[in-house]
C-alpha positions, 0 to 999 in steps of 0.5 A: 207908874204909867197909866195903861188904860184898857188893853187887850191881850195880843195873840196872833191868831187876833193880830190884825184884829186888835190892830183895826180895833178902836180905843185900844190903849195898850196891848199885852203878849205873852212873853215866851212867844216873842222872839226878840230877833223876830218881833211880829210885824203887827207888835212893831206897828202897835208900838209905832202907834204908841201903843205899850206893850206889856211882856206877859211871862208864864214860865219862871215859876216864881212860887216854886221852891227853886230859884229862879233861873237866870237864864230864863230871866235873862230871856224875859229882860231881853224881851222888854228891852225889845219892847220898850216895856215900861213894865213885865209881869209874871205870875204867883205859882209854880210850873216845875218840880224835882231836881237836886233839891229834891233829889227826884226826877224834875216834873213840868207842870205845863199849867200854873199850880198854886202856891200855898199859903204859908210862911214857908212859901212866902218866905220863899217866893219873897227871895225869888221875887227879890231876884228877879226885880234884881235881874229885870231892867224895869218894875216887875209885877205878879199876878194872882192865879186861879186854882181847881185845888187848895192846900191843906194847912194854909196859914193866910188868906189870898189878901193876907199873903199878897199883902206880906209879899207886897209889903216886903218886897215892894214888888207891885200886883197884876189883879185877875178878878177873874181868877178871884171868881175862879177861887170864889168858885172853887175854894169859897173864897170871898173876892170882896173880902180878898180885895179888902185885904189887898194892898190896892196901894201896889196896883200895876193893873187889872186881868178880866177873863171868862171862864165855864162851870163843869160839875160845880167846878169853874175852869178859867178858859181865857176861851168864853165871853167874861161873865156879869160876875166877874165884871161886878168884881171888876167894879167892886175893885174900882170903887177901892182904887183908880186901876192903872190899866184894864187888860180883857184877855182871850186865848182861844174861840175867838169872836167875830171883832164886834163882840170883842169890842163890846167886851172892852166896852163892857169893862170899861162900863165896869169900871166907870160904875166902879169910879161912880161909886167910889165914895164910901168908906172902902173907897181909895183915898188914891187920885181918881184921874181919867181911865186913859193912857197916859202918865197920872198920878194914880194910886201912891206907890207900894210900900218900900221893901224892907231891908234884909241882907241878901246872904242871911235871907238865902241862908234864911230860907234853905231849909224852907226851900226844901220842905217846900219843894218836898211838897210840891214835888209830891203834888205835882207828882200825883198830877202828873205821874200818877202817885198817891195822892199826898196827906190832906189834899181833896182826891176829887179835886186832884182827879179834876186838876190832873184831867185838865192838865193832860187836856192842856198838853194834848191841846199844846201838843196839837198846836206845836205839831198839827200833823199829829191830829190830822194823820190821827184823826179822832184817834188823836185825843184818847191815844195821846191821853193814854200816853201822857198816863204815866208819862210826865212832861220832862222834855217840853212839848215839841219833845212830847210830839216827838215821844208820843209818835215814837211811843205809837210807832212801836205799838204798830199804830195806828192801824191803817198802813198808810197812815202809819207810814206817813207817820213814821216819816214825819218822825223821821224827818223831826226826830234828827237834831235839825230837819235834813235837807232835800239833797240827793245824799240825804234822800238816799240816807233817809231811805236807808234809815227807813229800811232799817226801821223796818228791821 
């Protein structure tokens, strides 16, 4: 195992940032955002530099009740080819439900939603991690996730759970120690207790984030400063085991470079007072080399998967599969679509996951097309949480704007007349299959058709 360091996640709105910023071992970027044909200038130079690039992915939903699909594997390996990744990651849940498994209409989740703990699951997300190691050209690693809700009848703990998956599939594990904050928070989880139970053995490298607390429950932003808290756990985790790599990960509100610095700055404290302290019993008996990049002997390497004949274990999980995704399509459902609330979930907890959602979609929305907010206004936010009632994410979120603008077109808004008709034309102009072009015959085609939406 390549030994990172300490990271920090790429985004584009920090590029030049990130590039500028000493002591930057290595970076990671979300994989769904890198076109293979279009690398961002600012990765390519980070490369360059020998600086690794870790592709993040966030879409395969590996703890869905469906196998994963191979399309979208295909594109996660091209993306590491691309980026001479010497690993890829991706995360512990699930992000779509329905389909032929269920015979219902298939939902997208547009968030990561838990997975919960029982046989049934990992049953299933064992064969799925199975698949994609298959598919991938270099290690892969999962990441546990924070979550606003629990399921009923859970059967182990977080540590318990990694621990199977780790141990049967010898798949390695990307630690988010704000996440076990966030479960901390909102299930009572205690983060000492899971990262007792973790196999630390299995390792790839560590997640800080910070997050905000609204009505007792913590939302995990990746757009606030990380907490004391979450560094504690942080040393808490390094006095078990050496990290391989520390990554600070800030999505949005992002501060002037001095404060991002010191942030890098105070995890690397973090992890120094962890390493200080790592003589007790809890302590790694793992080697405890330098916090910089380069190849170290580090912690061992996880456990060898047991053998299981790929035929009996897909025959093996099927009827699994489809209690599972009976079950999740049900919850997702009542997130989304706004169906009873299934048998034992927690009603508040389900109002403030599925709030949240809609807030994420509004803001994806608003971030695929900008226009939208700016023709709208104020009446953005509420006119688009009004739609997305009853109406869940099917079609992606470029389809969603489309919809949406749709939907508002034919209750005659927005009010004001002109702002209308600018709406209408940007409608117009991204509702065909590609954008027309600006010829003579296509201004004439395109007047035509506005007449006649006027009919």
């Amino acid at each position: 195992m390549v030994r990172l360091g300490t990271g920090i996640g790429w985004r584009p709105e920090i590029a030049g940032v990130v590039e500028a910023m000493p002591g930057v071992d290595w970076v990671e970027a979300v994989a769904e955002n890198v076109c293979p044909g279009h690398v961002p200038g600012s990765l390519l130079r980070l490369r360059e530099r020998g600086v690794t690039v870790v592709p993040h992915g966030v879409s395969l939903g590996l703890g869905g009740a469906e196998r994963p699909d191979a399309g979208r594997l295909a594109a996660l390996a091209e993306r590491v080819r691309v980026l001479e990744a010497p690993l890829v990651t991706e995360h512990i849940a699930f992000v779509r439900a329905g389909g032929p498994l269920t015979a219902s209409p298939r939902l997208e989740a547009g968030h990561l939603l838990p997975v919960p703990r029982t046989r049934d699951a990992l049953d299933v997300l064992c064969e799925n991690v199975r698949v994609a190691q298959d598919a991938l050209p270099v290690p892969l690693a999962v990441e546990n996730i924070a979550a606003l809700l629990s399921w009923p009848g859970e059967e182990m703990t977080e540590g318990q759970f990694l621990y199977e998956l780790a141990d049967r599939t010898g798949v390695r594990l990307l630690i988010d120690v704000a996440n076990l904050h966030t479960n901390h928070v909102n299930r009572g989880e205690d983060p000492a207790e899971a990262l007792r139970d973790l196999p630390l053995e299995a390792l790839a490298y560590v997640h800080v984030a910070g997050g905000f607390v609204r009505d007792g429950v913590w939302h995990d932003s990746h757009a606030h400063p990380v907490p004391p808290v979450v560094l504690d756990i942080l040393t808490d985790l390094a006095s078990r085991v050496a990290p391989p790599g520390v990554l600070l990960e800030r999505d949005e509100n992002f501060p002037p470079p001095g404060e991002l610095a010191a942030e890098m700055d105070a995890i690397r404290a973090a992890v120094t007072r962890g390493r200080d302290a790592g003589t007790g019993p809890g302590a790694s008996r793992g080697s405890r080399s330098d916090d910089g990049p380069g190849t170290a002997p580090g912690p061992s390497s996880p456990p060898a998967p047991r053998p299981v004949p790929r035929e009996a274990a897909e025959e093996a999980t099927d009827p699994a599969r489809r209690r599972l995704g009976l079950a999740q399509t049900s919850l997702l459902s009542a997130l989304v679509a706004g169906t009873p609330v299934p048998e034992g979930f927690d009603r508040m907890r389900i109002g403030v996951q599925a709030r949240a959602l809609a807030a994420k979609r509004a803001d994806v929305v608003a971030k695929v097309a900008p226009e939208l907010p700016a023709l709208l206004g104020e009446e953005y936010r509420p006119a688009f949480l009004a739609y997305a009632q009853g109406r869940p994410l099917t079609g992606g979120y470029r389809r969603d704007a489309l919809d949406f603008a749709e939907a508002l077109l034919r209750d005659g808004r927005p009010g004001d007349a002109r702002a209308r008709h600018r709406l209408r034309e940007w409608w117009l102009d991204r509702s065909g299959p590609a954008p027309r072009p600006r010829t003579p015959a296509a201004r004439l085609a395109r007047t035509a058709r506005r007449v006649l939406s006027r009919r």
